[in-house]
C-alpha positions, -999 to +999 in steps of 0.1 A: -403+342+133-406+371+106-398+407+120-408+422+086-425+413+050-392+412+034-378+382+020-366+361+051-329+362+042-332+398+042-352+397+076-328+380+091-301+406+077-319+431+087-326+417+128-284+408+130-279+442+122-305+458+144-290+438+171-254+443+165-263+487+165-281+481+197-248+466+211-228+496+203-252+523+207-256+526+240-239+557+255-199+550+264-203+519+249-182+527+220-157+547+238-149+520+266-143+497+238-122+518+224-102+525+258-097+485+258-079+483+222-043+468+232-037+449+257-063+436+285-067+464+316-075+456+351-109+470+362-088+503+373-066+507+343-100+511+323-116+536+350-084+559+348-092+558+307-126+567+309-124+585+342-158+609+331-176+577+342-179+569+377-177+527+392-216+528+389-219+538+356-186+521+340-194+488+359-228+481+344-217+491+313-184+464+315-211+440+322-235+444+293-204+444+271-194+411+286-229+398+282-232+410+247-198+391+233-174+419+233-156+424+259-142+391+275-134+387+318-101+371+329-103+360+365-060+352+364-066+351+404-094+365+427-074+396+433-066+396+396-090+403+371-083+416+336-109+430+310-098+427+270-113+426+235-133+393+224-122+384+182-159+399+176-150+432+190-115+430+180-133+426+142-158+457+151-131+482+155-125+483+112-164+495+107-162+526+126-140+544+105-166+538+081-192+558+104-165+583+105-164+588+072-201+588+064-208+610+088-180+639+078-193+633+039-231+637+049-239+655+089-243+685+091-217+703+101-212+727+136-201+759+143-172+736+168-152+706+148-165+674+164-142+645+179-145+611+154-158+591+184-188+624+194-193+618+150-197+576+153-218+582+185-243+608+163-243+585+133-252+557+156-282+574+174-297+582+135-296+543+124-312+532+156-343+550+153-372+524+159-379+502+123-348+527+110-333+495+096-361+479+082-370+510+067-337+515+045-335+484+035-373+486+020-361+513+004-336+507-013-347+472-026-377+494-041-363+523-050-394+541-037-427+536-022-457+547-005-461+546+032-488+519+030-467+502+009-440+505+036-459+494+064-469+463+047-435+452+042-421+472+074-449+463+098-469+438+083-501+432+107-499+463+121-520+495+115-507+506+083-508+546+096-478+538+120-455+538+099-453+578+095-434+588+129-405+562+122-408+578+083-412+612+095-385+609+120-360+597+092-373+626+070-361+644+095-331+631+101-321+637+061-317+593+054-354+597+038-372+622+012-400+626-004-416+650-029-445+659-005-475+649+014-489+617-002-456+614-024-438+582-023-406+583+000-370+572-009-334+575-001-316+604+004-279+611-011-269+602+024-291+575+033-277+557+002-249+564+009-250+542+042-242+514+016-209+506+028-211+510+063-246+489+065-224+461+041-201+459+065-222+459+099-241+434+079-206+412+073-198+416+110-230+405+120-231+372+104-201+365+114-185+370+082-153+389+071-157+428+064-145+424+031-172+404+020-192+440+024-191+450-009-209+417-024-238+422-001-267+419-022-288+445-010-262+475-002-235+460-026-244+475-051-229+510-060-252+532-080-233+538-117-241+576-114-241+588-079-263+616-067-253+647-069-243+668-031-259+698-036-242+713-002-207+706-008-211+724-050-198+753-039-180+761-072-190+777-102-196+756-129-187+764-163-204+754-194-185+738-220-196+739-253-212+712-269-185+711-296-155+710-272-161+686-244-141+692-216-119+658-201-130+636-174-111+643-141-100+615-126-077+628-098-103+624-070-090+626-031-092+593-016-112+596+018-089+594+051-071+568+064-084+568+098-057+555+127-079+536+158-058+559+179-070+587+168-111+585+175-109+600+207-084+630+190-097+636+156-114+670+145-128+679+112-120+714+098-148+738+105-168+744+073-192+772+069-228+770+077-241+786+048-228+765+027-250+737+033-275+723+020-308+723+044-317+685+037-282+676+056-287+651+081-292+668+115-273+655+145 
């Protein structure tokens, strides 16, 4: 059955993908995975990793990651039980230095450097807002549109007028703009700039490998002239003259090659606040 008015491939993209954040969204969920990467732990091996948890909050936890497909439960004898990575988790772990990486080019920055795992965990509470998902994906099929024309395609059925707190809310959270009150809405600089990391939760999803992200035929396709970051132009420009044009620079840093090891240990550089630009995403 149809979630959404969009086409029912893309439905069905956009449910796997809805389901797979809601596996790893979940408080701790991320960082227990994390603590099993290697080899499988006995129930007290993973407690001493994640030792801020106590037995009744890690053990349901363990549980729903069983039931969801990611972690797997070896019963070797009854006094002998070991807890390890399933393939689908083991093929999770590449996307989240994608998450790290989107949220470092568009969050807002604090006053403290953030952890890369406390930068996932933000980045995952933003795309699970309810109809987040659907939302995105309307948008950038369209390119823009009204909210009546979202909710019809959104929440078809439903009173057309609820589709402003989800809308609101990802105003809000800097994914979404708009030019004003009964303006169409679109995608921010950083909500289009999920494209990679929605390609390859997409992939993972449907069971596919991550580098088939980049042919995804909704968030595949990179824009040929990106948006400009207002918050991170904090250079002068200088105007060239029209009769000397100044050469292309091509020497652009490639982003970070994140290590899984270091989730738990990475922090960003502090950056100051008044450089930024007030549409950021908040946290």
């Amino acid at each position: 059955m149809a979630l959404t008015g969009l086409p029912p491939d893309t439905d069905a993209d956009v449910a796997r993908v809805t389901e797979a954040l809601a596996m790893i969204t979940p408080r701790w969920n991320v960082r227990i995975l994390l603590a099993l990467n290697g080899q499988p732990l006995r129930y007290s091996e993973l407690a001493a990793k994640v030792s801020w948890l106590c037995d009744g909050q890690l053990h349901p936890k363990v549980r729903q990651l069983c039931e969801a497909g990611l972690v797997q439960r070896n019963e070797h004898t009854p006094r002998h039980v070991t807890y390890g990575h399933t393939g689908r988790a083991t093929a999770l772990l590449p996307v989240l230095p994608l998450i790290v990486t989107w949220a470092e080019q568009y969050l807002e920055k604090p006053e403290q450097p953030l952890t890369a795992i406390e930068q996932i965990e933000d980045s995952l509470t933003l795309l699970t807002r309810r109809h987040a998902a659907a939302i995105l994906w309307a948008l950038k099929i369209r390119g823009e549109a009204s909210g009546r024309a979202l909710a019809q395609t959104v929440m078809p059925g439903s009173d057309w007028t609820n589709i402003y707190p989800p809308l609101r809310q990802l105003v809000d959270d800097g994914l979404v703009t708009t030019d004003g009150i009964g303006q169409p809405y679109r995608l921010s600089a950083a909500g289009d700039g999920l494209g990679p990391l929605l390609g390859a939760l997409s992939a993972w999803s449907a069971g596919q490998p991550l580098t088939q992200a980049g042919q995804h035929p909704v968030w595949g396709q990179t824009s040929a002239t990106p948006q400009q970051r207002m918050w991170l132009s904090s250079q002068a420009r200088t105007v060239t003259p029209a009769t000397t044009p100044a050469p292309t620079k091509t020497d652009q840093t490639p982003p970070p090659a994140w290590q899984r090891n270091a989730l738990f240990s990475h922090a960003t550089p502090p950056r100051s606040l008044a450089a930024l630009h007030t549409g950021a995403p908040r946290r």
